[in-house]
VOGU-3710 file (C-alpha; in Angstrom, 3 decimals, decimal comma):
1> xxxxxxxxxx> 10,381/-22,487/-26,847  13,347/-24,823/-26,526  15,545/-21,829/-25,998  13,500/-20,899/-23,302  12,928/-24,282/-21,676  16,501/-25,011/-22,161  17,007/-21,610/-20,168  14,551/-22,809/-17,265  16,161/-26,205/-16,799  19,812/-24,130/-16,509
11> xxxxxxxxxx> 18,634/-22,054/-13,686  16,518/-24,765/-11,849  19,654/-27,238/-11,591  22,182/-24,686/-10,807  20,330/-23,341/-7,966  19,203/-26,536/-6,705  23,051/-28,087/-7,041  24,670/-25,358/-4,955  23,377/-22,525/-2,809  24,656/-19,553/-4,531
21> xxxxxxxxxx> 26,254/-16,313/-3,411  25,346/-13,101/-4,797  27,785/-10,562/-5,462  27,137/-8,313/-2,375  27,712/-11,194/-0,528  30,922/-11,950/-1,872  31,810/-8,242/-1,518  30,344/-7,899/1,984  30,368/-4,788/3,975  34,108/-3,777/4,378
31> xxxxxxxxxx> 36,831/-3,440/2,258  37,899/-7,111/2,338  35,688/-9,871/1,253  34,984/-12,228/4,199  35,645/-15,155/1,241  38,950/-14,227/-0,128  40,590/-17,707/-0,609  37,512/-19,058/-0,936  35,775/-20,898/-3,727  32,095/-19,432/-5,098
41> xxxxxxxxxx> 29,372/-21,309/-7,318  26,387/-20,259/-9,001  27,623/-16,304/-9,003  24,764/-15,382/-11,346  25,890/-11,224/-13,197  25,221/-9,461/-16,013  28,350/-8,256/-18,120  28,574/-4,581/-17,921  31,688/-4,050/-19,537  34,588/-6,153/-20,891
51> xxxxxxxxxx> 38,494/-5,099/-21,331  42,351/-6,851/-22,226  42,243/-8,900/-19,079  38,635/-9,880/-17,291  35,078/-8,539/-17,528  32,740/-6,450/-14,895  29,493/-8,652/-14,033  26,382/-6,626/-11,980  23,539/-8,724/-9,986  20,763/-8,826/-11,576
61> xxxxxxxxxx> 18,651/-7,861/-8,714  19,900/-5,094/-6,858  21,452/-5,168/-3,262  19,822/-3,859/-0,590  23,145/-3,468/1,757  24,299/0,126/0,313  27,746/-0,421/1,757  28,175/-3,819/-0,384  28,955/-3,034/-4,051  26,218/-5,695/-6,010
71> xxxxxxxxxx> 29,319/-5,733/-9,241  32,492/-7,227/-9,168  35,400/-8,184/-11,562  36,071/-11,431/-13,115  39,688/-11,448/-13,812  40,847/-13,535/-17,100  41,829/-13,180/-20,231  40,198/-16,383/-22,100  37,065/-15,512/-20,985  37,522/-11,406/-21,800
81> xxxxxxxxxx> 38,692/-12,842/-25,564  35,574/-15,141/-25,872  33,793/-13,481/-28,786  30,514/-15,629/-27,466  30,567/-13,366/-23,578  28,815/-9,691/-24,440  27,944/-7,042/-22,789  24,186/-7,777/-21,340  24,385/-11,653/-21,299  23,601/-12,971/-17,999
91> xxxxxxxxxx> 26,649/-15,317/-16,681  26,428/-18,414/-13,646  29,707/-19,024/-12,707  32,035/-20,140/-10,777  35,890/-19,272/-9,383  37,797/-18,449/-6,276  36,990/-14,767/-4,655  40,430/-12,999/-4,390  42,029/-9,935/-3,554  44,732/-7,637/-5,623
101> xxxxxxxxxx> 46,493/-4,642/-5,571  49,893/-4,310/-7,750  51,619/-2,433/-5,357  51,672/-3,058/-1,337  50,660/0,732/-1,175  47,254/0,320/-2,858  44,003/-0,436/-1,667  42,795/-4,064/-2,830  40,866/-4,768/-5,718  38,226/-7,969/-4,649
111> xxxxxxxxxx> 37,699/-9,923/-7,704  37,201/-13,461/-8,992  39,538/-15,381/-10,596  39,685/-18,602/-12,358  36,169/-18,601/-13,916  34,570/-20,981/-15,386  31,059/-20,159/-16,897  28,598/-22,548/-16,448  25,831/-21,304/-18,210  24,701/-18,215/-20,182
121> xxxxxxxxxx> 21,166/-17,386/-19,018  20,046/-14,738/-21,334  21,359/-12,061/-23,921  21,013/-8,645/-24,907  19,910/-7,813/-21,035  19,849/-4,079/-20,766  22,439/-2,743/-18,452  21,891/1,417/-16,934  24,639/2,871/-15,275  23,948/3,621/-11,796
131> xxxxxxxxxx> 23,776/7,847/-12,163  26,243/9,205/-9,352  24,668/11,013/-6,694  21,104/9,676/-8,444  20,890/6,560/-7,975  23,709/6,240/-5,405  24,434/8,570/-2,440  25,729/11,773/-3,194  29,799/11,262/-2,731  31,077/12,632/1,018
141> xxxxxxxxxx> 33,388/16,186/0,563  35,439/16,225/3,663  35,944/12,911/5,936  37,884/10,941/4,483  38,273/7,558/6,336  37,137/6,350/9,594  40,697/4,845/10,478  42,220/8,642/11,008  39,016/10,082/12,279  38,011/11,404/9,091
151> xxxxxxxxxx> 41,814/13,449/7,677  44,165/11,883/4,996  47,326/10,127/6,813  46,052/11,883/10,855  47,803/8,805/12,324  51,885/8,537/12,976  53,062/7,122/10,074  49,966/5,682/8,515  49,328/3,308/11,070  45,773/2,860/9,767
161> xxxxxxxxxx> 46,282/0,378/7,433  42,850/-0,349/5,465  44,046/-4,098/4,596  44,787/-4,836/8,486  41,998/-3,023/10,017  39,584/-4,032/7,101  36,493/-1,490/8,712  32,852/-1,677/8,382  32,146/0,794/5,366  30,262/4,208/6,083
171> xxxxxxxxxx> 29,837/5,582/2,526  27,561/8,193/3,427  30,321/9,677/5,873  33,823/8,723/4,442  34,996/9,117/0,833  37,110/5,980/0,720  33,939/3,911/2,216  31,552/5,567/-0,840  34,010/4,991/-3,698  34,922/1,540/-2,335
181> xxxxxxxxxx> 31,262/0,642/-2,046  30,472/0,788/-5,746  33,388/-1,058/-6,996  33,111/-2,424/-10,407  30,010/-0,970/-10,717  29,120/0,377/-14,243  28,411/4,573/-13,567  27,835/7,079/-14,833  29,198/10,965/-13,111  26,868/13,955/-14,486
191> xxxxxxxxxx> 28,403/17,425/-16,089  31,829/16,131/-15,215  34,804/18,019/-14,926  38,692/17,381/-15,062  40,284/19,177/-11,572  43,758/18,153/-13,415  45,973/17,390/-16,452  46,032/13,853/-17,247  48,852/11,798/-15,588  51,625/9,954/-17,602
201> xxxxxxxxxx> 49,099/6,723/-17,763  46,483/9,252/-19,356  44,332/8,989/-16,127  41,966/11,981/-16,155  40,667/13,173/-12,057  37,075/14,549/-11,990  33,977/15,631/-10,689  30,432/15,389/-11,179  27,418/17,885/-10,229  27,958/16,787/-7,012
211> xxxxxxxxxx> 28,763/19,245/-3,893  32,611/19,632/-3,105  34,764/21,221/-1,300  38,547/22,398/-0,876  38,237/24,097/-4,641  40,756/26,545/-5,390  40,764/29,484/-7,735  42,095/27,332/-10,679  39,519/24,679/-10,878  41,003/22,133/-8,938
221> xxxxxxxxxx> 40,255/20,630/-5,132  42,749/21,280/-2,767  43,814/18,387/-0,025  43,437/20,238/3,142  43,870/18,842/7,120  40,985/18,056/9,033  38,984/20,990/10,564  37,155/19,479/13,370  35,065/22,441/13,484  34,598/23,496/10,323
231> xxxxxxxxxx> 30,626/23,038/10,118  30,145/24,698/12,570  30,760/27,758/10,829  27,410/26,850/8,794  25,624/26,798/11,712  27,038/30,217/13,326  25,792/31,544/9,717  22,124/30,115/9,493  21,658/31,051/12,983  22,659/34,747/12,369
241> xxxxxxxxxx> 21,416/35,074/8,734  17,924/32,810/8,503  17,735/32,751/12,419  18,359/36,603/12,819  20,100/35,998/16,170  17,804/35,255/18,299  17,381/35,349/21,899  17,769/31,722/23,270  18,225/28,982/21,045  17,332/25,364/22,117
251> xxxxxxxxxx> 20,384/23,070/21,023  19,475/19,327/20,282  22,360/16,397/19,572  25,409/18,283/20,600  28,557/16,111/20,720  31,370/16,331/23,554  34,473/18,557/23,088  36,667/15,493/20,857  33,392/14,070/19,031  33,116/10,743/18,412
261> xxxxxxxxxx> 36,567/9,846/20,198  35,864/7,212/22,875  37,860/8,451/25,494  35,386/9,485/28,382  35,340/12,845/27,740  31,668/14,261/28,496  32,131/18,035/28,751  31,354/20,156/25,649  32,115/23,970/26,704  34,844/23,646/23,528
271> xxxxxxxxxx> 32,375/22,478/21,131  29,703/25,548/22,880  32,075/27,821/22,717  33,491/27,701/19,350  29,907/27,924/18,259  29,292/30,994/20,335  32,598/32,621/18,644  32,031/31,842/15,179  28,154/33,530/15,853  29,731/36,295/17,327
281> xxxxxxxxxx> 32,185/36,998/14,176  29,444/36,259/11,693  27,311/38,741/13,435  29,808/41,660/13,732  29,950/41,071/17,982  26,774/39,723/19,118  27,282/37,613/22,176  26,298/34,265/23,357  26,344/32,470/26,337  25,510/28,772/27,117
291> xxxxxxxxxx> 24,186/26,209/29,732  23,893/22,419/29,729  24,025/19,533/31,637  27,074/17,036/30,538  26,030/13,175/30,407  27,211/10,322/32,325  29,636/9,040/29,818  27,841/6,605/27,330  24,420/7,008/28,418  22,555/9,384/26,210
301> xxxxxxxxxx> 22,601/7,801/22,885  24,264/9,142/19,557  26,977/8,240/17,985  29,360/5,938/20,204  31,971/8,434/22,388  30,001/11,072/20,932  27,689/11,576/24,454  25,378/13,852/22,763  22,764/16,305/25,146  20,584/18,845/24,321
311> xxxxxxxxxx> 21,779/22,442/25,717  20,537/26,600/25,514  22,806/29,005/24,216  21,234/32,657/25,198  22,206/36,249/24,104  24,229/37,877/27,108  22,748/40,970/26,317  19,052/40,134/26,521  19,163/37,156/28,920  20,262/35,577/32,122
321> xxxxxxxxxx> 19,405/31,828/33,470  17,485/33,129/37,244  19,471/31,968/40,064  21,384/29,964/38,270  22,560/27,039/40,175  23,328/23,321/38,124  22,490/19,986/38,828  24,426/16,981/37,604  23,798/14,184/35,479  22,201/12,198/37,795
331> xxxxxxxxxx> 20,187/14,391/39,931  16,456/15,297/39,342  14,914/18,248/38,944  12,625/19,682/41,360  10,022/22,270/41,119  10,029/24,153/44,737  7,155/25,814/46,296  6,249/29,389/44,525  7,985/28,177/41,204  11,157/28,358/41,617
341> xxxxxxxxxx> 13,492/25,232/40,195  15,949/23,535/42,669  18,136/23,463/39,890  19,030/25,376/37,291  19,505/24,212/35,044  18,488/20,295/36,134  17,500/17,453/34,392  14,143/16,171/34,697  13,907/12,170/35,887  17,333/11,138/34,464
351> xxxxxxxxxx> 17,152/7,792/36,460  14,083/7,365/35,004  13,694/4,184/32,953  11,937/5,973/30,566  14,718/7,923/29,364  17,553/4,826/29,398  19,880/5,322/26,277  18,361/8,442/25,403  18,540/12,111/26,077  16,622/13,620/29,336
361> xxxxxxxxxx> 15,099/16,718/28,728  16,595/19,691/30,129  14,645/22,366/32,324  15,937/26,067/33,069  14,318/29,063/34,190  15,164/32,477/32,688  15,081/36,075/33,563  15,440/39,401/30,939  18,199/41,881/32,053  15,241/44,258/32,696
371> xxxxxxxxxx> 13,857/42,745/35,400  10,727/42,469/33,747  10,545/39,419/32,416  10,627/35,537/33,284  9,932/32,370/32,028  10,833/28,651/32,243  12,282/26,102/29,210  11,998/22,570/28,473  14,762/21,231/25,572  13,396/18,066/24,774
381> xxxxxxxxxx> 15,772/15,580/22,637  13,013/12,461/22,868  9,650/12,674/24,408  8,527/14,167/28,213  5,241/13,772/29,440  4,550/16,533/30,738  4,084/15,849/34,025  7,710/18,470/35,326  5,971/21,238/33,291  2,284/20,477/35,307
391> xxxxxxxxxx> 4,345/21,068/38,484  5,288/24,408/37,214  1,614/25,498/36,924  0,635/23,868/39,834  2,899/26,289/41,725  2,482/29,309/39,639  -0,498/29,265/37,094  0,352/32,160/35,618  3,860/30,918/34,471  5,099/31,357/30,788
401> xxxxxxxxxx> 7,054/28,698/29,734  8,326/27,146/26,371  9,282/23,824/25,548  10,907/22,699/22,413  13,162/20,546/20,550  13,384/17,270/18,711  10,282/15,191/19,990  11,190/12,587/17,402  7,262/12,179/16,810  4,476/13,589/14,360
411> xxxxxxxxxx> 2,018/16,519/15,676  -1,183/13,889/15,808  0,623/10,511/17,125  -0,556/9,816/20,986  2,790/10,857/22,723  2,363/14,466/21,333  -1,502/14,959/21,873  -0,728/13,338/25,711  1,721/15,947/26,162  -0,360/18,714/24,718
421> xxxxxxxxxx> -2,943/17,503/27,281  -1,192/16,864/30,240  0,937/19,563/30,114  -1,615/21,969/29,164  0,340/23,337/26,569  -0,382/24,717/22,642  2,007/23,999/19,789  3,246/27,541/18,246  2,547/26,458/14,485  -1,163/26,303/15,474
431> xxxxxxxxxx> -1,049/29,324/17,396  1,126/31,347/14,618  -1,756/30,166/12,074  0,638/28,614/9,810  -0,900/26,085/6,878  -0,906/22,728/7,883  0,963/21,668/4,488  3,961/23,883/5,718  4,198/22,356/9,157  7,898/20,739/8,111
441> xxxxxxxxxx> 11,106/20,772/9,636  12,479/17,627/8,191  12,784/15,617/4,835  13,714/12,156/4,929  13,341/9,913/1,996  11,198/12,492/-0,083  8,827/12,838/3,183  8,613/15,959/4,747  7,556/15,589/8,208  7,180/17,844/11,759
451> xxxxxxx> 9,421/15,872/14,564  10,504/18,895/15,567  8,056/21,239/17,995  7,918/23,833/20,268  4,973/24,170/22,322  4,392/27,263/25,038  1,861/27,944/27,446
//
């Protein structure tokens, strides 16, 4: 009991003396801590591990900021040689937030320095290693950094210093953002697996059961330059393999021709085409064609300079857009009298309001190379009402037309049911008969869930 109410009185005056900093906080969210130089009080850890020079301390509670590492490293020897500090005792202390690197080359090491431990709060607290790819993200296997775009060393003579530009962290995109968001944390990397010989300090590289790439034939990964285009050679093969090639294909969140550069560039025929060519050569020659509307520059939504837009690409052998005739991205759609579009393809509303920051769905009208066939399509990357394709009927009841894409809403929620109702259209999983439980096209967080529809009338 005195043990316990010695305990009590510890934390109570501590936290009331000084508001404390938690290790995340002290980390923050880029590479440097925003209190290097700085004095810090009341940094409550758990010891995780201790070596020659300094110990590893954890939060106790875990951060919610993934990019923020909740561990850091107290650097000094007296307190690393005090036989009274052990693994699983829970520290308060105090020191100045610093950071290191032994050569001007290296990335910096944040750590505190100077400790002084003001109170030990608890012992024997059980410490798990955080399991890589687990209980962390799984690591990135091709960008590497956001200062060269994603490559190793893309700008003139490594301009892109991390210590001067000192970027947010993206550890679920870049490699160097993931590994330096769980510094000094206490891990542990499944099934590993050396890639190399140790070096002449008897550091051994490895990898876990996580994905990679660049492996060669003798184990190890190979560096390789940035392919700007590489995934979409996945793509070309899911469309031709699961997708079996078919006749039009609405495109959702396509980026401009450099990416995520923010240089103004809005077309995307390179990105279109290179995904047309790599279907083509994964299908032994079938053809594609495509058709979009480019963005005004910074107006759609996505990832900044990005400027995605939804867009068709159609087989050239089966397939032609009817009278085709393009608006731009600032001009409405029109449905003329008989059916016919004013544009084609044509936005619909993209002044609207409605549709500010966001994509505007895209409306075409299509003809086979028979002759016999026709139809009009919708590619929805948000949420129309319904009210473009009601035109459509008005003019021509009989008209066959298909709307799909990423409605970024669930099958029964209001916007969806309006849109079934206004624009007098029937969602092709209910119509194909297929189980209600299978009705999936996306898993986020263990949830699988239907934002994704296409509806025809």
């Amino acid at each position: 009991m005195k043990r316990s109410s010695l305990l009590s009185w510890l934390t109570t005056g501590f936290v009331a003396g000084v508001s404390a900093l938690t290790i995340g906080e002290i980390n923050g969210d880029r590479f440097l801590s925003p209190y290097s130089g700085q004095d810090v009080s009341n940094v409550t850890g758990i010891v995780t591990a201790k070596g020659p020079d300094g110990l590893w301390i954890r939060s106790v509670r875990k951060g919610c900021d993934i990019r923020a590492s909740d561990a850091i490293y107290i650097y000094g020897s007296a307190l690393s040689k005090n036989a009274s500090i052990s693994t699983g005792d829970v520290l308060v202390l105090s020191g100045k937030a610093s950071e290191y690197r032994s050569n001007k080359d290296y990335l910096y090491l944040t750590q505190i320095t100077s400790p002084e431990v003001a109170a030990i709060l608890e012992h024997g607290k059980q410490v798990a290693p955080k399991v890589i790819g687990k209980d962390t993200l799984s690591p990135p296997t091709e960008q590497y950094t956001s200062l060269d775009e994603g490559d190793v060393f893309a700008a003139p003579n490594n301009k892109s210093l991390v210590s001067v530009a000192n970027p947010v962290l993206e550890p679920e995109q870049y490699g160097l953002d993931f590994w330096e968001s769980l510094s000094g944390q206490l891990v542990t990397v499944k099934s590993p697996r050396a890639i190399g010989r140790p070096n002449q300090y008897g550091d051994t590289w490895i990898v876990g059961d996580w994905a990679t790439s660049g492996e060669n034939g003798r184990g190890g990964l190979t560096a390789t330059p940035k392919e700007p285009y590489r995934h979409v050679q996945a793509v070309a093969q899911h469309i031709v393999n699961y997708l079996k090639t078919p006749d039009l294909i609405f495109l959702q969140e396509v980026q401009d021709d450099n990416g995520a550069t923010d240089d103004g560039t809005v077309s995307s025929d390179l990105t279109l085409s290179t995904l047309a060519a790599a279907i083509e050569t994964a299908s032994g020659g079938i053809g594609y064609s495509f058709t979009y509307v480019a963005p005004v520059n910074k107006k759609d939504g996505g990832a900044p300079g990005g400027n995605i837009r939804t867009a068709y690409l159609f087989r050239r052998d089966v397939l032609a857009l009817r009278d085709p005739n393009p608006a731009g991205p600032t001009t409405a759609n029109e449905v003329l009298p008989g059916g016919a579009l004013k544009y084609n393809p044509g936005l619909i509303d993209p002044t609207n309001v409605a549709f500010s920051n966001s994509r505007k769905p895209l409306a075409a009208a299509w003809q086979t190379l028979d002759g016999n066939n026709t139809f009009y399509t919708v590619n929805v990357h948000w949420g129309s009402k319904g009210t473009f394709i009601a035109a459509i009927l008005a003019e021509d009841p009989e008209a066959h037309i298909i709307s799909s894409g990423d409605f970024n809403e669930y099958p029964f929620v209001k916007p969806i049911t309006d849109f079934e109702s206004r624009s007098r259209m029937e969602d092709l999983d209910v119509v194909a008969g297929i189980d209600v439980l299978e009705r999936y096209s996306y898993l986020y967080d263990m949830n699988t869930q239907e934002l994704d529809h296409m509806f025809g009338e």
